[in-house]
mmJSON file of the N, C-alpha and C atoms, coordinates in Angstrom:
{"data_MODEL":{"atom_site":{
"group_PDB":["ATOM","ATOM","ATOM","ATOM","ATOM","ATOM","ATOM","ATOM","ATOM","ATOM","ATOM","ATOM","ATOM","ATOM","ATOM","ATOM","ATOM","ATOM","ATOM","ATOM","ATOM","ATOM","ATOM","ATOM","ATOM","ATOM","ATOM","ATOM","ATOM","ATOM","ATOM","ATOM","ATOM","ATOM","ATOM","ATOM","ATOM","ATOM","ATOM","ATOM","ATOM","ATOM","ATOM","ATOM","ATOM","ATOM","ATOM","ATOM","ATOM","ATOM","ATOM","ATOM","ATOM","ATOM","ATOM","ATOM","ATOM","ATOM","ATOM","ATOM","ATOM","ATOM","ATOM","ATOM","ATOM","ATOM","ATOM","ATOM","ATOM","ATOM","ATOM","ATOM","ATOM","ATOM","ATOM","ATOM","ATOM","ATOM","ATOM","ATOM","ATOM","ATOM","ATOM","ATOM","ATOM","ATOM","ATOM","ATOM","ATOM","ATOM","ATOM","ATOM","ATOM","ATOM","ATOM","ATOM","ATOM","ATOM","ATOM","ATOM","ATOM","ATOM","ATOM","ATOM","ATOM","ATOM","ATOM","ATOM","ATOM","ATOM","ATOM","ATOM","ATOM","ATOM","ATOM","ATOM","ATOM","ATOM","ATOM","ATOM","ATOM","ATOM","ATOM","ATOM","ATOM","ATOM","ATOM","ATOM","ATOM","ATOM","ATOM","ATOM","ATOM","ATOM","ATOM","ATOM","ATOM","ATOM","ATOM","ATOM","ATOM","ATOM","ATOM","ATOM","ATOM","ATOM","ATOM","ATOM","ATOM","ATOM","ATOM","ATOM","ATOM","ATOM","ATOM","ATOM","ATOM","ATOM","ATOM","ATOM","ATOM","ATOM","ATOM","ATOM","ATOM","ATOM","ATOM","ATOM","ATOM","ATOM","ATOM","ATOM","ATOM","ATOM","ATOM","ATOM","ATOM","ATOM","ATOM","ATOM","ATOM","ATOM","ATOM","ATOM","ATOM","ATOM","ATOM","ATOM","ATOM","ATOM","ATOM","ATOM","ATOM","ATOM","ATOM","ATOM","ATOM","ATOM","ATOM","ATOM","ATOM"],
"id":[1,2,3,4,5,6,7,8,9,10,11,12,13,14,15,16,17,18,19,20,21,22,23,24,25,26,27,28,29,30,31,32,33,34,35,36,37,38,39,40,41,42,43,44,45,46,47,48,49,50,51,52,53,54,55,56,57,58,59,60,61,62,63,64,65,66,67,68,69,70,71,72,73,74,75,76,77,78,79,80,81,82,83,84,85,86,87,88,89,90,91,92,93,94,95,96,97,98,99,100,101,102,103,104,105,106,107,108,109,110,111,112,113,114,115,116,117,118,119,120,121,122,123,124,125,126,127,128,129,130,131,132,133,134,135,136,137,138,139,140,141,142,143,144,145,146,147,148,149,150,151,152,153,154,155,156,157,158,159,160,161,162,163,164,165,166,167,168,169,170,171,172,173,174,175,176,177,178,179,180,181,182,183,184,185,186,187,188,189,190,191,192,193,194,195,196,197,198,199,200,201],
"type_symbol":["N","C","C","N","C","C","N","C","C","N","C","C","N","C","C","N","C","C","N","C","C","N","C","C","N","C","C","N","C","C","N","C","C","N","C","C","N","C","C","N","C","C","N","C","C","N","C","C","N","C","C","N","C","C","N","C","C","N","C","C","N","C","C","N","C","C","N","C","C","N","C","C","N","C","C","N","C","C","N","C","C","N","C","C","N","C","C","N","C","C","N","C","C","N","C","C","N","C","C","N","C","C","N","C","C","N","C","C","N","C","C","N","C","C","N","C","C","N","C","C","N","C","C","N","C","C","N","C","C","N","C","C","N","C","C","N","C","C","N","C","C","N","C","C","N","C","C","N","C","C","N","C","C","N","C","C","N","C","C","N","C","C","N","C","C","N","C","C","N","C","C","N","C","C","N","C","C","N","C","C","N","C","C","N","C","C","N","C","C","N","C","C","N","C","C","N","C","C","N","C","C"],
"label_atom_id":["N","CA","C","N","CA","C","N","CA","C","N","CA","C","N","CA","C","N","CA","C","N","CA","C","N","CA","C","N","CA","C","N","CA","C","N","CA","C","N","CA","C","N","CA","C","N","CA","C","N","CA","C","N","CA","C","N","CA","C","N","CA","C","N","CA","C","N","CA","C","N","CA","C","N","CA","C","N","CA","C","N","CA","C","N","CA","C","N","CA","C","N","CA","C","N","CA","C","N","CA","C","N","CA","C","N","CA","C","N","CA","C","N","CA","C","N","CA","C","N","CA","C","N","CA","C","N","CA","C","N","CA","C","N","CA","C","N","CA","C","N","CA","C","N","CA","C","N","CA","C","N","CA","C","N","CA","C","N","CA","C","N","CA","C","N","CA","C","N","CA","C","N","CA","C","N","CA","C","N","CA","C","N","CA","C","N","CA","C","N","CA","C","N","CA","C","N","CA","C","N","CA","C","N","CA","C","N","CA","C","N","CA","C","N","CA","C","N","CA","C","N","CA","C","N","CA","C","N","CA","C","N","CA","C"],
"label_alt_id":[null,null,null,null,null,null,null,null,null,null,null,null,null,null,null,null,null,null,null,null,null,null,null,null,null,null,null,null,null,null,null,null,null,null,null,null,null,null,null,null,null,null,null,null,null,null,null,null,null,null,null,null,null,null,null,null,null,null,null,null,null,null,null,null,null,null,null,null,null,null,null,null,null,null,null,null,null,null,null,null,null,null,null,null,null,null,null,null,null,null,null,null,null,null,null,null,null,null,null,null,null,null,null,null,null,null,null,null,null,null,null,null,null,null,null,null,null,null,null,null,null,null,null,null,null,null,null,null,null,null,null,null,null,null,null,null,null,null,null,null,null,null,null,null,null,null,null,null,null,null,null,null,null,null,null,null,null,null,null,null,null,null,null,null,null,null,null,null,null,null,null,null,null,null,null,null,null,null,null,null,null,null,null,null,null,null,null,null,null,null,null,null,null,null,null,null,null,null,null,null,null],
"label_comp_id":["UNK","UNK","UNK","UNK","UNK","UNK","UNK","UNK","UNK","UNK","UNK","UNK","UNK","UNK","UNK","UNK","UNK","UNK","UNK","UNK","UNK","UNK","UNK","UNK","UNK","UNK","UNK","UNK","UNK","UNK","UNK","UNK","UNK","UNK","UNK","UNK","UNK","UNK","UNK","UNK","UNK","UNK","UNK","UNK","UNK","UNK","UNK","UNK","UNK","UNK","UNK","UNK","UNK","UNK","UNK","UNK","UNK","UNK","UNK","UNK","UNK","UNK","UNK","UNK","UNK","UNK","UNK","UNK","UNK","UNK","UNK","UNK","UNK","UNK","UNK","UNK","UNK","UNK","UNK","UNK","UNK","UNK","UNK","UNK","UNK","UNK","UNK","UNK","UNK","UNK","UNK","UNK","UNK","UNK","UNK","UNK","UNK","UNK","UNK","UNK","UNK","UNK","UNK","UNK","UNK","UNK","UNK","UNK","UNK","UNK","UNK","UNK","UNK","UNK","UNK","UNK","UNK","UNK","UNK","UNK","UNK","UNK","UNK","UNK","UNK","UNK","UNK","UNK","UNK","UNK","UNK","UNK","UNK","UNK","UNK","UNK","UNK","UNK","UNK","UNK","UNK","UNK","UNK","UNK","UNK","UNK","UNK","UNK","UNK","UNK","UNK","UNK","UNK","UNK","UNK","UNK","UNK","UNK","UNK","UNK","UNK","UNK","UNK","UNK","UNK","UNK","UNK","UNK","UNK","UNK","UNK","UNK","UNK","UNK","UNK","UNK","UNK","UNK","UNK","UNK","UNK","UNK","UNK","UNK","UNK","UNK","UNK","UNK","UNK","UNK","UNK","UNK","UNK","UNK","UNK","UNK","UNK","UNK","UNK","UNK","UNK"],
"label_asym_id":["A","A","A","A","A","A","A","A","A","A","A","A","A","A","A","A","A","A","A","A","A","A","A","A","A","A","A","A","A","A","A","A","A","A","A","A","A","A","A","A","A","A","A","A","A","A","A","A","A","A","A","A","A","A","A","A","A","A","A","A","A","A","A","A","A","A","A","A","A","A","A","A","A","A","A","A","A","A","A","A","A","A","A","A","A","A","A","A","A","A","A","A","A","A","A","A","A","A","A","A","A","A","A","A","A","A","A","A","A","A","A","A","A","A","A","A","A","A","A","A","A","A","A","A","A","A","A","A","A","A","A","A","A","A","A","A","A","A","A","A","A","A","A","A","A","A","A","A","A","A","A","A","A","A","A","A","A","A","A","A","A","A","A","A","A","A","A","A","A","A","A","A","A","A","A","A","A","A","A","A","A","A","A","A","A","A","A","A","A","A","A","A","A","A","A","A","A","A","A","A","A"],
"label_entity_id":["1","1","1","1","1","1","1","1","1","1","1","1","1","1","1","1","1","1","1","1","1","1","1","1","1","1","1","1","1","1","1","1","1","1","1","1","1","1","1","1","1","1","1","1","1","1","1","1","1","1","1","1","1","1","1","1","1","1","1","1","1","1","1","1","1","1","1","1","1","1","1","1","1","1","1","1","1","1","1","1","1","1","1","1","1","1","1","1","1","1","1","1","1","1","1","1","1","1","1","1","1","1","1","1","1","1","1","1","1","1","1","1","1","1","1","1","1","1","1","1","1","1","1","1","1","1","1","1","1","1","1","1","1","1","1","1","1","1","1","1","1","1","1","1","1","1","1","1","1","1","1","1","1","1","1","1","1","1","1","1","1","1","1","1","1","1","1","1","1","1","1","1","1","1","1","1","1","1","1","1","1","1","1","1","1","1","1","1","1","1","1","1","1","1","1","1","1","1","1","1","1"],
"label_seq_id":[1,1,1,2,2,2,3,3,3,4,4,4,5,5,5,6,6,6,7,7,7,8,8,8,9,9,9,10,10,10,11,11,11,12,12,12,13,13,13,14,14,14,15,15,15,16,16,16,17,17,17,18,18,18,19,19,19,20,20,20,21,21,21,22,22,22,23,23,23,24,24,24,25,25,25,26,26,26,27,27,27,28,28,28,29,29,29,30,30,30,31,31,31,32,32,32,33,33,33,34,34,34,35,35,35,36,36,36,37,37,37,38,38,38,39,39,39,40,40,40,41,41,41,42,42,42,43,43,43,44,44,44,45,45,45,46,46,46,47,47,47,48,48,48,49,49,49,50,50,50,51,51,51,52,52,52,53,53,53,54,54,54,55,55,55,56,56,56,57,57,57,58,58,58,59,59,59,60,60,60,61,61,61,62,62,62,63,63,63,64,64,64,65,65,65,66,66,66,67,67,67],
"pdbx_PDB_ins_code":[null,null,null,null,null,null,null,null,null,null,null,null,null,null,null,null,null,null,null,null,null,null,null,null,null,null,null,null,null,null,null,null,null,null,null,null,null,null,null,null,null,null,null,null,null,null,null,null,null,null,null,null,null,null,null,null,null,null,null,null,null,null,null,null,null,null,null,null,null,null,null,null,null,null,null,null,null,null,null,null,null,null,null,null,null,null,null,null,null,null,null,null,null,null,null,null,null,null,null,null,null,null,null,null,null,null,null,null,null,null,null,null,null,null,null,null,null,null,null,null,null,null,null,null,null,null,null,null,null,null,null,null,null,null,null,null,null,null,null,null,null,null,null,null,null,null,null,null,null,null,null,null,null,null,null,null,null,null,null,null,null,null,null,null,null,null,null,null,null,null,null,null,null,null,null,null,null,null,null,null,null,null,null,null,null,null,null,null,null,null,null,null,null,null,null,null,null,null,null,null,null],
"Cartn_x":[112.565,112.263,112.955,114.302,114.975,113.705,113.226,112.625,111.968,110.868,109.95,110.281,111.554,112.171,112.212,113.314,113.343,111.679,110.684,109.576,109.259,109.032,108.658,109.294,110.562,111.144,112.415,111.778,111.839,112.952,112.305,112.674,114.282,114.347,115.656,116.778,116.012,116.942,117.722,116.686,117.354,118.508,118.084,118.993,120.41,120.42,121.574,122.169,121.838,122.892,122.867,122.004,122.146,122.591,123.839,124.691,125.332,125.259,125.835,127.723,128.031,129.494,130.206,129.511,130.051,130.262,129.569,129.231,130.272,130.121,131.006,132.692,132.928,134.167,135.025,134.046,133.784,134.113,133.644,133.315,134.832,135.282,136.741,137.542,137.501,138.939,139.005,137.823,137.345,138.079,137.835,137.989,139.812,140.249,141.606,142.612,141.814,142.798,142.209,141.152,141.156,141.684,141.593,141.776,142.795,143.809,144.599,143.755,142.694,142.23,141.764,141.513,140.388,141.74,142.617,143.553,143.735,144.4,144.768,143.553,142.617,141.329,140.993,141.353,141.13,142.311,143.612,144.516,144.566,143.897,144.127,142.688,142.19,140.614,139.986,140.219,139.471,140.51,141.894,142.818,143.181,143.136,143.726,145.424,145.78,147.002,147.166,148.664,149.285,148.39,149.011,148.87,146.91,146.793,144.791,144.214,145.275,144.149,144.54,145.857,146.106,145.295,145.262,144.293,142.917,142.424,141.047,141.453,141.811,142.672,142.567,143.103,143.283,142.067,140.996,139.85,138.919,139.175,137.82,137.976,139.656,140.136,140.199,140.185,140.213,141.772,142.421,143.784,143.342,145.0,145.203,144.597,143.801,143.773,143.709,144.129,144.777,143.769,144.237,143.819,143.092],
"Cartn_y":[7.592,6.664,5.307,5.409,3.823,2.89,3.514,2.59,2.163,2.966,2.204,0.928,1.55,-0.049,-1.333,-0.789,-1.924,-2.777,-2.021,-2.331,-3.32,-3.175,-3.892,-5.178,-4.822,-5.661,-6.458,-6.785,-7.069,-8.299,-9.534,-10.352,-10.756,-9.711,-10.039,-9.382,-8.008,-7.613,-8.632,-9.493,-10.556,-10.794,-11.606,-12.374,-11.902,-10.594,-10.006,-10.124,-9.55,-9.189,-10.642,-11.891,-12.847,-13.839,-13.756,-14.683,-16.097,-17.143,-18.18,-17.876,-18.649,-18.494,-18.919,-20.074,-20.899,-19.889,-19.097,-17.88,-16.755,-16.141,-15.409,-15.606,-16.761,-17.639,-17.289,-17.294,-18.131,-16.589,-15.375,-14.57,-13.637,-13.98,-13.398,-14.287,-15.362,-15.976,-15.108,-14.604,-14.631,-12.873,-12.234,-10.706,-10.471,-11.946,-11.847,-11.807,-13.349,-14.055,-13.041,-11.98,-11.143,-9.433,-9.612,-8.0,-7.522,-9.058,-8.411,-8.354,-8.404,-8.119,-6.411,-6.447,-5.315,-3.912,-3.98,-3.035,-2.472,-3.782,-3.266,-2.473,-2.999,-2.905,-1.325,-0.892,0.765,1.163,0.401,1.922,1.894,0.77,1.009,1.74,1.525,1.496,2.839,2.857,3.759,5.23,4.96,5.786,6.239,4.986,6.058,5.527,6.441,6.026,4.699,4.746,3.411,4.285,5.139,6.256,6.671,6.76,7.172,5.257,4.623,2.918,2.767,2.772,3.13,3.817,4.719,6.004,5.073,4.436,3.959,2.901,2.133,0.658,1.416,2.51,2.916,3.579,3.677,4.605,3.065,1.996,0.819,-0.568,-0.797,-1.779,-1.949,-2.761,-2.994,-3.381,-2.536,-2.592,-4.282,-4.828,-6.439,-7.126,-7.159,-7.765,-7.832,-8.98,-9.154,-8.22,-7.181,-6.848,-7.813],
"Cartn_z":[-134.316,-135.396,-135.223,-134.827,-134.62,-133.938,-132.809,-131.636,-132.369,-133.552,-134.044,-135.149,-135.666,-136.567,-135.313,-134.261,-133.417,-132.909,-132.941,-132.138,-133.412,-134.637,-135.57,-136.023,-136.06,-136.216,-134.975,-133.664,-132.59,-132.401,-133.207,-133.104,-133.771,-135.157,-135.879,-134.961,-134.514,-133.706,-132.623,-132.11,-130.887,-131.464,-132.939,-133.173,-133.911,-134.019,-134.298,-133.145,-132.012,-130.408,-129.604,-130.162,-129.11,-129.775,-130.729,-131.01,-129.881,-130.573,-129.367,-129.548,-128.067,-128.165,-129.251,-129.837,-131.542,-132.337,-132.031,-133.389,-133.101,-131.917,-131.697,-131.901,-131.433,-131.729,-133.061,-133.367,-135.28,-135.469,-135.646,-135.985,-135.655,-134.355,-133.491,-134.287,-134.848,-135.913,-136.929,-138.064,-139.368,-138.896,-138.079,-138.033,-137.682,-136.875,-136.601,-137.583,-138.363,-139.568,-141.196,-140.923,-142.206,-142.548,-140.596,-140.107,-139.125,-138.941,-137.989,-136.828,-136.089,-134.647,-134.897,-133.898,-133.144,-133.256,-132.536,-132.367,-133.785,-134.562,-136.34,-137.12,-136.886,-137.597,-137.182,-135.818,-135.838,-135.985,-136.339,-136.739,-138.075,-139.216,-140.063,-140.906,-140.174,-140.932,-140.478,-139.09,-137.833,-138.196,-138.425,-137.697,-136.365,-135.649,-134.309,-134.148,-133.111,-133.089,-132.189,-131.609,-130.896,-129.521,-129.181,-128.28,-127.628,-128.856,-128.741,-128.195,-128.55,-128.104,-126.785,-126.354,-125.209,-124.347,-124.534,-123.651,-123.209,-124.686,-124.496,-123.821,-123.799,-122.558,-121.707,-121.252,-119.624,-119.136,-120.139,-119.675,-119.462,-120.07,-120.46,-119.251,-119.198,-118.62,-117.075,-116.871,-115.086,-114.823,-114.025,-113.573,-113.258,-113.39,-113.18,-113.874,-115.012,-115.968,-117.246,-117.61,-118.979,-120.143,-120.543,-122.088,-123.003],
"occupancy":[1.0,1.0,1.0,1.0,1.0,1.0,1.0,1.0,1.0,1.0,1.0,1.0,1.0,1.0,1.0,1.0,1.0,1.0,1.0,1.0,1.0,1.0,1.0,1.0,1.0,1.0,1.0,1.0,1.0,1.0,1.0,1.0,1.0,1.0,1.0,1.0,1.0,1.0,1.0,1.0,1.0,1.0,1.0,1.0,1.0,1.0,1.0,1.0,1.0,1.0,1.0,1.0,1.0,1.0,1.0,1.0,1.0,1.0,1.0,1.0,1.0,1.0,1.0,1.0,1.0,1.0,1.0,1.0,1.0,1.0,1.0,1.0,1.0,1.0,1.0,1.0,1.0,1.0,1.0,1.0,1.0,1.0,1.0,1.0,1.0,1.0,1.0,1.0,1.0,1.0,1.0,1.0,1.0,1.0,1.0,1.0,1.0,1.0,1.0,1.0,1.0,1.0,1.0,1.0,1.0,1.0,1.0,1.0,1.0,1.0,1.0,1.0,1.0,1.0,1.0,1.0,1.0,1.0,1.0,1.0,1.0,1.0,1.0,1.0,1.0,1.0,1.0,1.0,1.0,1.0,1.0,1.0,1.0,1.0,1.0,1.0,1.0,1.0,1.0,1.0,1.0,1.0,1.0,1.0,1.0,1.0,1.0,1.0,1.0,1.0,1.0,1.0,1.0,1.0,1.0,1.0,1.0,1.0,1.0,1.0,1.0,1.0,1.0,1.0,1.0,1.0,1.0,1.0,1.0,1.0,1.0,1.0,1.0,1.0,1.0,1.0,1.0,1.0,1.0,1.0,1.0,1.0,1.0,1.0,1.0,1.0,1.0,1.0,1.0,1.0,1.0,1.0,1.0,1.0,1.0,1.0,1.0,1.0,1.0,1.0,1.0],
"B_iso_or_equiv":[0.0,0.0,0.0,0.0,0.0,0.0,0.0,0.0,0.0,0.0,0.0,0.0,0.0,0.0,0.0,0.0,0.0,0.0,0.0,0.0,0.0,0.0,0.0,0.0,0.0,0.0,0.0,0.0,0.0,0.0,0.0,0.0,0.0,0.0,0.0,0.0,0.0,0.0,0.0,0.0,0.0,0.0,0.0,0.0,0.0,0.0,0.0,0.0,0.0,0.0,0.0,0.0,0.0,0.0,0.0,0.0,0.0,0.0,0.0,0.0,0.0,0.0,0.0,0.0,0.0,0.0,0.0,0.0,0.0,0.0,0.0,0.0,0.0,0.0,0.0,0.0,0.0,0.0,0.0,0.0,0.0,0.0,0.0,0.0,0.0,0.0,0.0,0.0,0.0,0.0,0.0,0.0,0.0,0.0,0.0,0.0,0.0,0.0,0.0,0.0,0.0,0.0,0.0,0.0,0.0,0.0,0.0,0.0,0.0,0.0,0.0,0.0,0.0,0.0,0.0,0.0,0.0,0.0,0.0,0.0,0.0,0.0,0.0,0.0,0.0,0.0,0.0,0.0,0.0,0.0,0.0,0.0,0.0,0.0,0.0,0.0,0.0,0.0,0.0,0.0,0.0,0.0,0.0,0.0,0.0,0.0,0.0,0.0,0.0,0.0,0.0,0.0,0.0,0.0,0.0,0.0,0.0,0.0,0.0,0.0,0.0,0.0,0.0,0.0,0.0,0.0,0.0,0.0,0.0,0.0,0.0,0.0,0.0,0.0,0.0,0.0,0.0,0.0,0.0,0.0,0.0,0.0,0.0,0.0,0.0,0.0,0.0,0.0,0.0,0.0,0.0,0.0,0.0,0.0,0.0,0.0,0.0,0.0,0.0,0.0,0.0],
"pdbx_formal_charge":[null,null,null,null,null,null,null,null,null,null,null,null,null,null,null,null,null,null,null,null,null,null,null,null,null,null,null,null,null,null,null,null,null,null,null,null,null,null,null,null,null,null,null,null,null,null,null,null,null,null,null,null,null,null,null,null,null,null,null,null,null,null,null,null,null,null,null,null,null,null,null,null,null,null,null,null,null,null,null,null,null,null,null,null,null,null,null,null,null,null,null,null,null,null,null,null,null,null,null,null,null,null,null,null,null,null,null,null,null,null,null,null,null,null,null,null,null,null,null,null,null,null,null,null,null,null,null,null,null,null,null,null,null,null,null,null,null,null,null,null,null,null,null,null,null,null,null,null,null,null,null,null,null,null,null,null,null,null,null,null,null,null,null,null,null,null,null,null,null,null,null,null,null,null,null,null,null,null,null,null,null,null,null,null,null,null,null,null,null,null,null,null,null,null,null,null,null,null,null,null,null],
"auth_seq_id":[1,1,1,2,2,2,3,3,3,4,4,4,5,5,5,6,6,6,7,7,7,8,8,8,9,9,9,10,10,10,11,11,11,12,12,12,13,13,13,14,14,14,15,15,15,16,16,16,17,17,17,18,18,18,19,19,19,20,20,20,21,21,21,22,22,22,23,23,23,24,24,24,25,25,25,26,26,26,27,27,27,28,28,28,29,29,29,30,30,30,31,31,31,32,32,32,33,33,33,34,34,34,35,35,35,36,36,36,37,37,37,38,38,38,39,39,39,40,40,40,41,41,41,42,42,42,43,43,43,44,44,44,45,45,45,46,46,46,47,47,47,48,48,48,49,49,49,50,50,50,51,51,51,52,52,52,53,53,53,54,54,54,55,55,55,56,56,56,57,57,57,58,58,58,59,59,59,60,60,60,61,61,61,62,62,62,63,63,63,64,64,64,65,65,65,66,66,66,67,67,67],
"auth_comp_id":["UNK","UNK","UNK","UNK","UNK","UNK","UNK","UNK","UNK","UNK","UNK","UNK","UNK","UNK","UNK","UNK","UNK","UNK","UNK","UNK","UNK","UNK","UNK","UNK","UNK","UNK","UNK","UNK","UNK","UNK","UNK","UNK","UNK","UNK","UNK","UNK","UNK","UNK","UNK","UNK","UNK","UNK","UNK","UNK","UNK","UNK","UNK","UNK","UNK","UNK","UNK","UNK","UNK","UNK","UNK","UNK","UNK","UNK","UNK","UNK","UNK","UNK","UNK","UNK","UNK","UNK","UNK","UNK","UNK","UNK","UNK","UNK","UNK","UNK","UNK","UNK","UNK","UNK","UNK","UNK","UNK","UNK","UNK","UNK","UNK","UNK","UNK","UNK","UNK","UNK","UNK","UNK","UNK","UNK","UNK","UNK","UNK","UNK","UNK","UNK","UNK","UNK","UNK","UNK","UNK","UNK","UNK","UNK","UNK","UNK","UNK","UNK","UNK","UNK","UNK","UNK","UNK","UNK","UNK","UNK","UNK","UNK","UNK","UNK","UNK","UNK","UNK","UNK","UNK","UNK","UNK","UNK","UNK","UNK","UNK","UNK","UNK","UNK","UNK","UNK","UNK","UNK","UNK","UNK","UNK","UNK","UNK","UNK","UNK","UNK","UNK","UNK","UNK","UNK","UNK","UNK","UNK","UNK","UNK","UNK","UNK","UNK","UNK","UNK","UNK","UNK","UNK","UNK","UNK","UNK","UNK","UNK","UNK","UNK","UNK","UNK","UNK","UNK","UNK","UNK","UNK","UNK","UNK","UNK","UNK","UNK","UNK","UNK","UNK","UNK","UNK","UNK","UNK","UNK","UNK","UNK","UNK","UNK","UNK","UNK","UNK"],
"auth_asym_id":["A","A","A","A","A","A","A","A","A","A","A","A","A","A","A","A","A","A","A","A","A","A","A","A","A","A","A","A","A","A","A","A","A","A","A","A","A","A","A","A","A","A","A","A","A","A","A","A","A","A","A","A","A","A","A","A","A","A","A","A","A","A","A","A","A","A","A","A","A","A","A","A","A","A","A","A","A","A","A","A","A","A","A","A","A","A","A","A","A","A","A","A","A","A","A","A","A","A","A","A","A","A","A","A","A","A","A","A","A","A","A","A","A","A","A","A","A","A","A","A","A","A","A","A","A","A","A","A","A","A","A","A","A","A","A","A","A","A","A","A","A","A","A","A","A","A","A","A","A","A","A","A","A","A","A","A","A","A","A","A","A","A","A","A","A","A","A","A","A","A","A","A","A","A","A","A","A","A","A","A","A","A","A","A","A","A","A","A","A","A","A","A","A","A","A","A","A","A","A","A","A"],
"auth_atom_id":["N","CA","C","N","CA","C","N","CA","C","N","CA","C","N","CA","C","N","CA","C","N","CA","C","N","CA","C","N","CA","C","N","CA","C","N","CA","C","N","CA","C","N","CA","C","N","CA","C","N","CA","C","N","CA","C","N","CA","C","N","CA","C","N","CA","C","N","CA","C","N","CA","C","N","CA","C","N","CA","C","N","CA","C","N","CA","C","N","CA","C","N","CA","C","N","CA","C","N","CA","C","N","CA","C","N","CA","C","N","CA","C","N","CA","C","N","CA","C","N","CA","C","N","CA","C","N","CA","C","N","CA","C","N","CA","C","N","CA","C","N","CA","C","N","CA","C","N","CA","C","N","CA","C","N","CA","C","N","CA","C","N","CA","C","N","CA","C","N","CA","C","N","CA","C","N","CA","C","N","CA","C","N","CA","C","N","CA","C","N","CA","C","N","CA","C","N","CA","C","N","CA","C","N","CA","C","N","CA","C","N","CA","C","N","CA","C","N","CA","C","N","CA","C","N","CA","C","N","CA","C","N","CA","C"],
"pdbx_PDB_model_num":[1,1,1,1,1,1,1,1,1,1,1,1,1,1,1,1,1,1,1,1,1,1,1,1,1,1,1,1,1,1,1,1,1,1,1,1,1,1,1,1,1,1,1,1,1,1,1,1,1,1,1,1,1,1,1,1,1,1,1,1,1,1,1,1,1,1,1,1,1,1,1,1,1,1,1,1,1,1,1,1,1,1,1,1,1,1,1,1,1,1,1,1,1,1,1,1,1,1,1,1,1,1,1,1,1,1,1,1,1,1,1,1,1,1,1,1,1,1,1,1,1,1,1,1,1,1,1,1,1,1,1,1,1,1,1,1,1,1,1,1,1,1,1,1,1,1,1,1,1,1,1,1,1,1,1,1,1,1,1,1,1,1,1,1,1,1,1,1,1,1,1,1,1,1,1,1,1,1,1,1,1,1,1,1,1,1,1,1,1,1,1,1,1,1,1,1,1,1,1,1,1]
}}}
């Protein structure tokens, strides 16, 4: 059933996932300066630990670079 929402409604979909960098920008201040960032936002919201984000860093990240 999703596919068929996406098929219909095609175009909004674009414009949800094809945000410009302005937007995205914009969007990484508003989530930093309301939520603490990405990390805070799942231990407080999500619950994971210090320990469980870690794990996911070492499973997601490319050795030698910056987090």
């Amino acid at each position: 059933m999703p596919v068929k929402i996406l098929h219909l409604n095609f175009k909004g979909c674009l414009l949800i996932i094809s945000g410009s960098a302005e937007t995205m920008q914009a969007f990484l201040e508003y989530f930093e300066e309301n939520y603490g960032g990405a990390e805070e936002y799942i231990r407080r919201h999500i619950g994971l630990s210090d320990e469980d984000i870690a794990t996911i860093k070492n499973n997601i990240l490319i050795p030698g670079q910056i987090p």
